[in-house]
N, C-alpha and C positions, 0 to 999 in steps of 0.2 A: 444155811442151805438155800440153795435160789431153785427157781423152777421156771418153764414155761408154760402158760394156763394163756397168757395171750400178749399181744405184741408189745404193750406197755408195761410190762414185766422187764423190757427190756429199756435204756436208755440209747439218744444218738450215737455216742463212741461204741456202745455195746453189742450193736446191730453191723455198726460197723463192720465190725472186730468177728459175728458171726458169719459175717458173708466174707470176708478175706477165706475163714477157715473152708470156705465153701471148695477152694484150692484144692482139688487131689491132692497135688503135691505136700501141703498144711496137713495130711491127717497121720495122724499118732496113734498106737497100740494101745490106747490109753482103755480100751474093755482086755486087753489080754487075760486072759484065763478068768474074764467073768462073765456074768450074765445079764441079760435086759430083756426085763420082762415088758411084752406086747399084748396091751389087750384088745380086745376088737367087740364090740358091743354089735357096732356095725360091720358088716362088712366092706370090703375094699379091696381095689386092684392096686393102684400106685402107692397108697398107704402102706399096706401092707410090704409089697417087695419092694419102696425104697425106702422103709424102717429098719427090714429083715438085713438086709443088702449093708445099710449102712454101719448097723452093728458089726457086721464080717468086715467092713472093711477096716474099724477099729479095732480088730483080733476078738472080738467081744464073738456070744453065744446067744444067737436071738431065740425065743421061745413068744411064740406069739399063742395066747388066749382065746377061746372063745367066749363072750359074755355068758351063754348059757354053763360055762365048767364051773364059773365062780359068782355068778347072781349076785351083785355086787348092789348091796342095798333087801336084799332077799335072805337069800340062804345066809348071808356072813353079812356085818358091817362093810358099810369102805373100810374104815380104821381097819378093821381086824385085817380084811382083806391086804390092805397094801402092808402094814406091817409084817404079814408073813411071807409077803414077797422081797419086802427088804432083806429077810435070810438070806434070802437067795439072789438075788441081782443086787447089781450097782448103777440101775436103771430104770425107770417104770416108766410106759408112754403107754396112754389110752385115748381110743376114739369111742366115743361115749356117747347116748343117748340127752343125757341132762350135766351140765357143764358143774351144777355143784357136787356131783361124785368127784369133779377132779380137784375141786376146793379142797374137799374131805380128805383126799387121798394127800395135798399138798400140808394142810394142816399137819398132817405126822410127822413131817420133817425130819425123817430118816432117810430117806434117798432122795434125789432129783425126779422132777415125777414133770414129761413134758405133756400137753393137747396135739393130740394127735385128729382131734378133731372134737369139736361138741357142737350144742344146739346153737352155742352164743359166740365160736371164733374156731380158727383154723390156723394158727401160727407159721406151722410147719408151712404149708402152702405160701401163703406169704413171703416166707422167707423164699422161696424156689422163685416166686413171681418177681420181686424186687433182682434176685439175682439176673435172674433173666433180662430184665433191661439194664441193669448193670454190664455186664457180659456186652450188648447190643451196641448200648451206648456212652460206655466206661463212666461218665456221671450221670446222678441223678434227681442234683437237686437243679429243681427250675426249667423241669418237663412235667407235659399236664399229661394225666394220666383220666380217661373219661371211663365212670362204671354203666352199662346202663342191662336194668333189669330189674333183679330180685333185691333189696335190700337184704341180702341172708346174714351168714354167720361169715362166708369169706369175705363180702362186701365192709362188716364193719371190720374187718382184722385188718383190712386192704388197705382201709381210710385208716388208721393207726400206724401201720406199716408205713406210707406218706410220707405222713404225718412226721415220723421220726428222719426220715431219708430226704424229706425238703421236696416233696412229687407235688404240684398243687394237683389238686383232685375235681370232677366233675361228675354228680351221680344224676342219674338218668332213672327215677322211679316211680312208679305210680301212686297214688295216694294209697294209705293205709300199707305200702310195703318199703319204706324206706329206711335210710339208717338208722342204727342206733342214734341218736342224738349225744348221747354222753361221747361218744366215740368221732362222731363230728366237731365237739366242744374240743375236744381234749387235741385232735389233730390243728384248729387252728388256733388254739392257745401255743402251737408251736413255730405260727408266723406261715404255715402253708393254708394256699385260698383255697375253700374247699365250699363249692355253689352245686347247690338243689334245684334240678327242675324235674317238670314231667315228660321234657320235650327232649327225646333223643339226640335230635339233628342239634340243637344248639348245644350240650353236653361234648357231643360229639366234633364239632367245627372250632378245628384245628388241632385238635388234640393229638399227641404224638402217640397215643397207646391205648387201644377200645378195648375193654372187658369186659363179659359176662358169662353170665353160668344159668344151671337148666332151671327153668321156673316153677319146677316141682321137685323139691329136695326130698331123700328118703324119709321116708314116716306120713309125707303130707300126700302119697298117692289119694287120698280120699276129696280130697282139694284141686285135683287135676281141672277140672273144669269149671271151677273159679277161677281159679288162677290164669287160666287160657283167657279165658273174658277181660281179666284185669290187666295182662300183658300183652294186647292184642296195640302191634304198634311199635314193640317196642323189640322186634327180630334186629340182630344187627344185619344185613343184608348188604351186597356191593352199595347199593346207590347210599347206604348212611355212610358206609366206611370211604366214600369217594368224599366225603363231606373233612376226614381227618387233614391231618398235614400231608406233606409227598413222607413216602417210606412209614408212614403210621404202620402199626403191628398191632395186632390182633392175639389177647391171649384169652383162654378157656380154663377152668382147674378143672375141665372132664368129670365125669363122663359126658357128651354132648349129643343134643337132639337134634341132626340135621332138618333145617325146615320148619323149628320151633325157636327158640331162640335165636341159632344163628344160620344163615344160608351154609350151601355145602363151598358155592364159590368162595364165601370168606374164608373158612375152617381150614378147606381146603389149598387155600391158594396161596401165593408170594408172602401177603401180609398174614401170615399164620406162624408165631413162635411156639405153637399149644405144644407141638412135640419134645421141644428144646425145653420147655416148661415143663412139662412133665417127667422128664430125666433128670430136672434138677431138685426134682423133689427129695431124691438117693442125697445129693451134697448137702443138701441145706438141712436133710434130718441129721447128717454123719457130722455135720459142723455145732449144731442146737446139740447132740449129745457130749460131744467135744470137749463145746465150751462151758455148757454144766460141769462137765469132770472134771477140767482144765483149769481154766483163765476164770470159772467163778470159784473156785476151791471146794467144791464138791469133795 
Protein backbone atom coordinates (compact mmCIF):
# COMPACT_ATOMS: atom_id res chain seq x y z
CA UNK A 1 0.00 0.00 0.00
CA UNK A 2 1.79 3.42 -0.68
CA UNK A 3 0.45 6.62 0.56
CA UNK A 4 1.08 10.27 0.57
CA UNK A 5 2.08 11.80 4.14
CA UNK A 6 4.77 13.92 2.33
CA UNK A 7 6.85 14.68 -0.75
CA UNK A 8 9.63 11.90 -0.22
CA UNK A 9 7.16 9.33 -0.10
CA UNK A 10 7.57 9.96 -3.53
CA UNK A 11 10.70 9.25 -5.75
CA UNK A 12 12.06 11.36 -9.14
CA UNK A 13 10.26 9.18 -11.88
CA UNK A 14 7.27 9.08 -9.37
CA UNK A 15 6.60 12.75 -9.12
CA UNK A 16 7.13 12.65 -12.46
CA UNK A 17 4.76 10.33 -13.38
CA UNK A 18 2.24 12.48 -10.78
CA UNK A 19 2.28 15.58 -12.63
CA UNK A 20 1.94 14.12 -16.26
CA UNK A 21 -1.36 12.72 -14.72
CA UNK A 22 -1.95 16.17 -13.66
CA UNK A 23 -3.48 16.08 -17.70
CA UNK A 24 -7.23 16.51 -17.77
CA UNK A 25 -6.93 14.62 -20.39
CA UNK A 26 -4.85 11.45 -18.05
CA UNK A 27 -7.78 11.16 -15.63
CA UNK A 28 -9.69 7.83 -15.38
CA UNK A 29 -12.89 6.68 -13.57
CA UNK A 30 -10.70 4.91 -11.46
CA UNK A 31 -13.32 6.08 -7.97
CA UNK A 32 -16.29 4.94 -10.15
CA UNK A 33 -18.93 3.91 -7.83
CA UNK A 34 -16.74 4.40 -4.73
CA UNK A 35 -16.01 6.61 -2.18
CA UNK A 36 -13.13 8.93 -0.51
CA UNK A 37 -13.33 9.77 2.52
CA UNK A 38 -12.23 13.79 3.37
CA UNK A 39 -11.39 14.77 6.69
CA UNK A 40 -10.98 18.30 7.67
CA UNK A 41 -9.70 18.97 11.16
CA UNK A 42 -8.97 22.29 9.81
CA UNK A 43 -10.94 24.11 7.79
CA UNK A 44 -10.40 25.09 4.04
CA UNK A 45 -11.35 26.66 0.87
CA UNK A 46 -9.07 25.30 -1.96
CA UNK A 47 -8.50 22.10 0.12
CA UNK A 48 -11.48 21.37 0.37
CA UNK A 49 -13.24 22.03 -3.28
CA UNK A 50 -10.26 20.84 -5.15
CA UNK A 51 -10.19 17.28 -3.11
CA UNK A 52 -14.14 17.34 -3.40
CA UNK A 53 -13.84 18.26 -7.21
CA UNK A 54 -11.28 16.01 -7.84
CA UNK A 55 -12.78 12.86 -6.51
CA UNK A 56 -16.04 13.88 -9.13
CA UNK A 57 -13.84 13.94 -11.66
CA UNK A 58 -12.50 10.31 -11.14
CA UNK A 59 -16.48 9.25 -11.02
CA UNK A 60 -15.56 8.70 -7.20
CA UNK A 61 -18.08 10.12 -4.28
CA UNK A 62 -16.43 12.77 -2.00
CA UNK A 63 -17.70 12.79 1.57
CA UNK A 64 -15.79 15.18 3.38
CA UNK A 65 -15.58 15.12 7.41
CA UNK A 66 -15.63 17.31 9.94
CA UNK A 67 -12.81 16.81 12.78
CA UNK A 68 -15.40 17.41 15.51
CA UNK A 69 -17.90 14.06 13.83
CA UNK A 70 -15.05 11.86 14.42
CA UNK A 71 -12.34 13.25 17.17
CA UNK A 72 -9.89 11.42 16.00
CA UNK A 73 -7.51 10.56 18.88
CA UNK A 74 -10.55 11.48 21.39
CA UNK A 75 -13.86 9.92 20.97
CA UNK A 76 -12.24 6.72 18.61
CA UNK A 77 -8.64 5.76 17.95
CA UNK A 78 -6.97 6.80 14.59
CA UNK A 79 -6.71 3.03 14.00
CA UNK A 80 -10.24 2.37 14.84
CA UNK A 81 -11.07 5.57 12.97
CA UNK A 82 -9.53 4.97 9.57
CA UNK A 83 -10.25 1.40 9.52
CA UNK A 84 -13.97 1.90 9.66
CA UNK A 85 -13.53 4.25 6.89
CA UNK A 86 -11.82 1.71 4.95
CA UNK A 87 -15.47 0.03 4.72
CA UNK A 88 -16.44 2.42 3.08
CA UNK A 89 -13.95 4.28 0.73
CA UNK A 90 -11.18 3.48 -1.54
CA UNK A 91 -9.68 6.68 -0.31
CA UNK A 92 -8.86 8.70 2.83
CA UNK A 93 -7.24 12.23 2.77
CA UNK A 94 -6.88 14.40 5.87
CA UNK A 95 -5.90 17.90 6.70
CA UNK A 96 -5.01 17.51 10.36
CA UNK A 97 -3.86 19.45 13.26
CA UNK A 98 -0.78 16.99 14.39
CA UNK A 99 0.81 15.15 11.20
CA UNK A 100 1.21 11.70 13.48
CA UNK A 101 -2.59 11.06 13.13
CA UNK A 102 -1.81 10.58 9.59
CA UNK A 103 1.25 8.07 10.45
CA UNK A 104 -1.44 6.25 12.62
CA UNK A 105 -3.99 6.35 10.09
CA UNK A 106 -1.17 5.25 7.14
CA UNK A 107 0.21 2.49 9.63
CA UNK A 108 -3.36 0.42 8.91
CA UNK A 109 -2.43 -0.05 5.54
CA UNK A 110 -5.92 -0.74 4.20
CA UNK A 111 -6.50 2.05 2.01
CA UNK A 112 -4.18 4.93 0.48
CA UNK A 113 -4.46 7.59 3.09
CA UNK A 114 -3.07 10.97 1.30
CA UNK A 115 -1.75 14.71 3.61
CA UNK A 116 -3.95 16.85 2.74
CA UNK A 117 -2.35 19.13 5.03
CA UNK A 118 -0.62 18.87 8.61
CA UNK A 119 1.64 20.78 11.02
CA UNK A 120 4.86 19.21 9.34
CA UNK A 121 3.94 19.21 5.15
CA UNK A 122 1.59 19.97 2.60
CA UNK A 123 2.12 17.53 -0.46
CA UNK A 124 -0.83 18.22 -2.36
CA UNK A 125 0.05 21.89 -2.48
CA UNK A 126 3.32 21.22 -3.74
CA UNK A 127 2.41 19.25 -6.13
CA UNK A 128 0.02 22.15 -7.69
CA UNK A 129 3.05 24.60 -7.19
CA UNK A 130 5.75 22.33 -9.12
CA UNK A 131 2.99 21.86 -11.72
CA UNK A 132 2.53 25.43 -12.06
CA UNK A 133 5.99 26.29 -13.17
CA UNK A 134 6.08 23.22 -15.14
CA UNK A 135 3.04 24.34 -17.18
CA UNK A 136 5.12 28.17 -17.31
CA UNK A 137 8.20 26.75 -18.02
CA UNK A 138 7.74 23.11 -19.47
CA UNK A 139 11.20 22.24 -17.51
CA UNK A 140 12.20 22.32 -14.23
CA UNK A 141 15.31 21.28 -13.53
CA UNK A 142 18.14 24.14 -13.18
CA UNK A 143 15.68 27.09 -12.21
CA UNK A 144 16.09 28.70 -8.82
CA UNK A 145 13.15 28.91 -7.05
CA UNK A 146 13.60 31.68 -3.98
CA UNK A 147 11.25 30.93 -0.42
CA UNK A 148 11.37 33.92 1.70
CA UNK A 149 9.30 33.99 5.01
CA UNK A 150 7.90 31.45 7.34
CA UNK A 151 10.02 28.21 7.36
CA UNK A 152 6.36 26.36 7.76
CA UNK A 153 5.03 23.00 6.78
CA UNK A 154 4.78 24.28 2.92
CA UNK A 155 8.24 25.65 2.97
CA UNK A 156 9.79 22.29 4.06
CA UNK A 157 7.35 20.16 1.51
CA UNK A 158 8.58 22.93 -1.11
CA UNK A 159 12.38 22.24 -0.50
CA UNK A 160 11.61 18.35 -0.90
CA UNK A 161 9.48 18.83 -3.75
CA UNK A 162 13.01 20.57 -5.43
CA UNK A 163 14.68 18.66 -4.40
CA UNK A 164 13.16 15.58 -6.37
CA UNK A 165 12.29 17.91 -9.69
CA UNK A 166 16.16 19.38 -9.80
CA UNK A 167 14.60 23.41 -8.59
CA UNK A 168 17.97 24.69 -6.80
CA UNK A 169 16.16 26.41 -3.83
CA UNK A 170 16.96 29.77 -1.85
CA UNK A 171 15.24 30.24 1.59
CA UNK A 172 14.88 33.63 2.88
CA UNK A 173 14.13 33.23 6.96
CA UNK A 174 14.59 34.50 10.04
CA UNK A 175 16.30 33.05 12.73
CA UNK A 176 14.51 30.67 14.96
CA UNK A 177 11.84 30.04 11.97
CA UNK A 178 13.56 28.24 9.14
CA UNK A 179 13.49 24.90 7.49
CA UNK A 180 13.37 21.75 8.54
CA UNK A 181 17.00 20.95 8.37
CA UNK A 182 16.38 17.06 7.65
CA UNK A 183 14.28 18.34 4.71
CA UNK A 184 17.13 20.62 3.53
CA UNK A 185 19.62 17.56 4.08
CA UNK A 186 17.58 15.31 2.12
CA UNK A 187 16.92 17.93 -0.87
CA UNK A 188 20.65 18.46 -1.46
CA UNK A 189 21.67 14.90 -1.00
CA UNK A 190 19.80 15.04 -4.25
CA UNK A 191 22.64 17.25 -6.20
CA UNK A 192 19.97 20.55 -5.99
CA UNK A 193 21.89 23.82 -4.14
CA UNK A 194 19.83 24.67 -1.58
CA UNK A 195 21.33 28.20 0.46
CA UNK A 196 20.00 29.73 3.87
CA UNK A 197 20.15 33.33 4.55
CA UNK A 198 18.31 35.91 6.49
CA UNK A 199 18.53 38.48 3.73
CA UNK A 200 15.69 38.58 1.21
CA UNK A 201 17.21 40.62 -1.51
CA UNK A 202 20.13 38.08 -1.86
CA UNK A 203 17.67 34.88 -1.92
CA UNK A 204 15.85 36.76 -4.11
CA UNK A 205 18.43 38.17 -6.88
CA UNK A 206 17.87 36.46 -9.81
CA UNK A 207 15.70 33.88 -8.88
CA UNK A 208 13.13 32.74 -11.58
CA UNK A 209 10.26 32.15 -8.90
CA UNK A 210 9.63 34.17 -5.36
CA UNK A 211 7.51 32.43 -2.71
CA UNK A 212 5.68 32.96 0.28
CA UNK A 213 2.94 32.41 2.58
CA UNK A 214 1.18 34.22 5.54
CA UNK A 215 3.45 34.63 8.75
CA UNK A 216 0.76 33.39 11.04
CA UNK A 217 -0.42 29.88 10.15
CA UNK A 218 -3.78 28.69 11.78
CA UNK A 219 -3.59 27.71 15.33
CA UNK A 220 -0.63 30.22 15.88
CA UNK A 221 -3.22 33.38 16.08
CA UNK A 222 -1.87 33.78 19.60
CA UNK A 223 1.81 34.49 18.04
CA UNK A 224 0.62 37.21 15.79
CA UNK A 225 2.61 39.77 17.15
CA UNK A 226 5.75 37.84 17.45
CA UNK A 227 5.75 36.86 14.59
CA UNK A 228 5.17 40.45 13.05
CA UNK A 229 8.47 41.62 14.91
CA UNK A 230 10.23 38.56 13.58
CA UNK A 231 9.20 38.95 9.99
CA UNK A 232 9.48 42.61 9.79
CA UNK A 233 11.71 42.92 6.36
CA UNK A 234 10.83 40.27 4.96
CA UNK A 235 7.27 41.57 2.72
CA UNK A 236 7.97 40.46 -0.66
CA UNK A 237 7.09 44.01 -2.15
CA UNK A 238 7.75 45.37 -6.01
CA UNK A 239 11.27 46.70 -5.16
CA UNK A 240 12.41 42.88 -3.76
CA UNK A 241 10.63 41.22 -6.72
CA UNK A 242 12.53 43.85 -9.20
CA UNK A 243 15.61 42.24 -7.64
CA UNK A 244 14.31 38.51 -9.40
CA UNK A 245 15.29 37.62 -13.06
CA UNK A 246 13.08 39.38 -16.17
CA UNK A 247 9.46 37.42 -16.25
CA UNK A 248 10.27 35.97 -12.42
CA UNK A 249 6.54 34.83 -11.05
CA UNK A 250 5.43 35.21 -7.91
CA UNK A 251 3.42 32.20 -6.16
CA UNK A 252 1.35 32.33 -2.73
CA UNK A 253 -0.64 28.82 -1.37
CA UNK A 254 -3.20 31.57 -0.06
CA UNK A 255 -4.96 32.48 1.87
CA UNK A 256 -2.79 36.00 1.63
CA UNK A 257 -2.33 39.11 3.79
CA UNK A 258 -2.25 41.97 1.50
CA UNK A 259 0.35 44.58 3.17
CA UNK A 260 1.85 41.66 5.47
CA UNK A 261 3.73 39.48 3.80
CA UNK A 262 3.25 40.40 0.32
CA UNK A 263 2.35 43.88 -1.29
CA UNK A 264 -1.12 44.12 -3.19
CA UNK A 265 1.18 45.27 -6.36
CA UNK A 266 2.89 41.90 -6.36
CA UNK A 267 -0.20 39.53 -5.58
CA UNK A 268 -1.81 41.51 -7.71
CA UNK A 269 0.06 42.00 -10.77
CA UNK A 270 1.85 40.47 -14.09
CA UNK A 271 4.22 38.45 -11.98
CA UNK A 272 1.30 36.63 -10.01
CA UNK A 273 0.71 32.72 -10.93
CA UNK A 274 -1.23 32.55 -7.27
CA UNK A 275 -4.59 32.04 -9.21
CA UNK A 276 -3.24 29.42 -11.83
CA UNK A 277 -1.79 27.84 -8.52
CA UNK A 278 -4.48 27.56 -6.83
CA UNK A 279 -6.63 25.90 -9.66
CA UNK A 280 -4.07 23.46 -9.82
CA UNK A 281 -4.65 22.25 -6.63
CA UNK A 282 -8.25 20.28 -8.25
CA UNK A 283 -5.26 18.41 -10.84
CA UNK A 284 -2.67 17.72 -8.69
CA UNK A 285 -5.18 16.15 -5.73
CA UNK A 286 -7.13 14.17 -9.00
CA UNK A 287 -3.59 13.07 -10.13
CA UNK A 288 -2.05 12.08 -6.10
CA UNK A 289 -5.42 10.03 -6.01
CA UNK A 290 -4.94 8.52 -9.44
CA UNK A 291 -1.71 7.37 -8.88
CA UNK A 292 -2.27 5.85 -5.48
CA UNK A 293 -5.29 3.64 -7.27
CA UNK A 294 -3.46 3.33 -10.41
CA UNK A 295 0.24 3.30 -11.25
CA UNK A 296 1.11 2.33 -7.27
CA UNK A 297 -1.38 -0.62 -7.20
CA UNK A 298 -3.51 0.48 -4.80
Amino acid sequence: MRHLLEMDDLNEPELAAVLDLCDPGRARPVLAGRGAALIFEKPSNRTRNASEMAVVGLGGHPISIRGEEIGLGVRETVEDVTRVLARYHAVIGARVFDHRHLEGMAAVDEVPVVNLLSDMAHPTQVVADLLTLRRRWSALSGRTLAWVGDGNNVARSLVLGCGLAGLDVRLACPPGHRVDPVAVDAARSRGVEVVETDRPADAVDGADAVYTDVWVSMGQEDQAAARADAFAGYQVSAALMAGAAPGALFLHCLPAHRGAEVEAAVIDGPASVVWEQAGNRMHAARAVFQWLLTEAGA
